[in-house]
Phi, psi and omega in degrees: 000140197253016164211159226240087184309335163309307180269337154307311195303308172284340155269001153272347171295111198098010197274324164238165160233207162215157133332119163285150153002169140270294201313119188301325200273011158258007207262056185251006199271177213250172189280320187302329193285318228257025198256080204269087164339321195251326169119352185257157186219147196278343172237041139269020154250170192305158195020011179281070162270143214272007178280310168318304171340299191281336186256011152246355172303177217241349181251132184280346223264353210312122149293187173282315175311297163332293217278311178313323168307303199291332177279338194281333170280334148339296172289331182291309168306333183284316174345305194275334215256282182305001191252298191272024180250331166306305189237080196247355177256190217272153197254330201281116198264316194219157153236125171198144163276134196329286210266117165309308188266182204258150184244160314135063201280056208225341189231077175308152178242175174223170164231179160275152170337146202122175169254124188240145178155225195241131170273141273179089184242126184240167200267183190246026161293166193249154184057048149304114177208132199218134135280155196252105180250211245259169163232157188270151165242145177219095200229166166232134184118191171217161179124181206271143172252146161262158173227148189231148161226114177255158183227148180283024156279335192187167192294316200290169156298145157267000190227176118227143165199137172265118151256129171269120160280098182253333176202170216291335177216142210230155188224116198224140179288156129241322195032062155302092172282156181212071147293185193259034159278173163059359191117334174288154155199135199348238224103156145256162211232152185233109158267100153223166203248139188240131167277072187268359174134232183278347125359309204255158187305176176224154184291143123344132168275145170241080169247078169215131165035233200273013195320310192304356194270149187269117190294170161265102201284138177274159198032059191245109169230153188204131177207139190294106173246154166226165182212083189292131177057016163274057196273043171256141167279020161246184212256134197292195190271122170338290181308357209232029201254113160272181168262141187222148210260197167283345175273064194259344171101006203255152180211070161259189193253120187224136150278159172222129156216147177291111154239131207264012169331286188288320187327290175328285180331307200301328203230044184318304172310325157314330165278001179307293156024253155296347216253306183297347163255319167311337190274347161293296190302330179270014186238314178301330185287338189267022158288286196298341175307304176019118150262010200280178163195101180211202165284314204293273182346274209318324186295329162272354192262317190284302192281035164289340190280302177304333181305286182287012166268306176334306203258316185235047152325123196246155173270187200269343196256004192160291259255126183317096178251004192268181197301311193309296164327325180285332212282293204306335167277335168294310195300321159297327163287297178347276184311335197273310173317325182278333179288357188266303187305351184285331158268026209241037176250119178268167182303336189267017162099010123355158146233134172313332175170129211255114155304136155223000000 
């Protein structure tokens, strides 16, 4: 998936609504239901009632807060359903672990007191994104590592994870993500390990046959720094960035992937649309799905053909009017607008111009 669904799904939730009801004994949806950003509301289409809703959803026994719980996973799901029908093609560009070749673990090295480990360099492609999902540790001794991955947008860390160091090669999950949230955009990024003294384990050399050598990551540069005598859990002064040989004990494993989040985010509103006829097309299908059986069900039961003209509609000359067809033509617009934006990004993580 080329996008971070969670965080799209809550900043695009209202992007649509619904009309409250005329009818009193339905006049029941919530300020979240009835609240549309863009103007569109899911039931100014054709057969789309909130009465049909309630009296074909599958529990007769539903409240109203439950049902309100139910249209609001309704958007949500069209939401996410229209994000991965826009961005269907494959997200992953490279995968690799730094270091490849076999090491020698037999010969520790020490530093000095500080922070040591990898400079993070990413290339300027847009919707650019990576993960650190583990790293090897290769230390002699035992006692605790802190491991850190800080980004030059800000002081704090964005990651921590304390490893007990039990043995010469150690394998730790992290699946760290780094995308265009919260404010990061590219930048350079620091993975380093804190040298608090003599206490703590010391790394391996890799000096055995080809072990120093750097797989080549794409849209990637990785280069070994220390930052002598520096033991803060914020991220130091730039300037004060040595040079470090390869026997630093970090090993990580990083993906390179397209991630279209902040893209999404920014430019919510293009997706109103579409998100408003799937949420259609998916509330008529759960008419004909139904296990209910009451007046509203039958009253929908009887309009299944119109319904399912509605939904998959043909005109007298072919050519395709019903909703799924409108929706398939927003998605293809979607995608043609987003190819204008993939190059439409400033360096401090902008867009050049937000469709509304």
């Amino acid at each position: 998936m080329s996008f971070n669904r969670t965080s799209v799904v809550n900043s695009l939730f209202g992007i649509v609504g619904l009309h409250q009801p005329f009818n009193p004994n339905f006049a029941i949806l919530d300020t979240d239901n009835q609240t549309s950003r863009s103007g569109y509301y899911v039931n100014d289409q054709p057969y789309v009632k909130i009465e049909y809703i309630k009296d074909t959803q599958n529990y007769s026994e539903i409240s109203d807060l439950d049902f309100n719980e139910y249209l609001k996973r309704l958007q949500e799901t069209a939401i996410a359903n229209v994000c991965n029908q826009v961005f269907n093609r494959p997200s992953y560009t490279d995968r690799q672990v730094l270091y490849k070749n076999a090491n020698n673990n037999v010969d520790p090295t020490s530093f000095n007191e500080g922070l040591i480990g990898h400079k993070i360099e990413i290339s300027s492609d847009k919707n650019l994104a990576f993960e650190i999902s583990r790293v090897f540790f290769d230390f002699d001794g035992v006692g605790n590592i802190e491991l850190y991955l800080f980004s030059t947008w800000e002081n704090d860390y964005l990651f921590k994870e304390t490893v007990g160091i039990t043995k010469s090669h150690q394998e730790v999950i992290l699946n760290w993500k780094v995308n265009n949230e919260g404010g990061i955009y590219k930048g350079d990024y620091y993975l380093l390990w804190r040298n608090t003294g003599a206490t703590v384990p010391k790394p391996f050399k890799r000096n055995y046959e080809n072990s120093s050598i750097r797989s080549c990551i794409t849209s990637m540069n990785i280069e070994p720094v220390q930052f002598k005598g520096y033991t803060d859990e914020t991220l130091p002064d730039l300037t004060l960035q040595d040079g470090a040989n390869d026997d630093i004990g970090i090993n990580p494993d990083i993906t390179i992937y397209d991630d279209y989040t902040d893209l999404i985010i920014q430019n919510q509103n293009l997706f109103s649309k579409a998100v408003q006829l799937q949420m259609g097309v998916d509330i008529l299908n759960g008419y004909l799905s139904t296990l209910r059986s009451n007046k509203n069900e039958r009253r929908a039961r009887e309009l299944g053909i119109k319904i399912g003209e509605a939904i998959d509609n043909i005109d007298e000359n072919g050519g395709h009017i019903g909703m799924r067809s409108k929706l398939l033509g927003q998605v293809a617009s979607i995608r043609k607008e987003i190819n204008k934006l993939e190059g439409g990004y400033f360096a401090d993580g902008l867009i050049t111009h937000t469709l509304y």
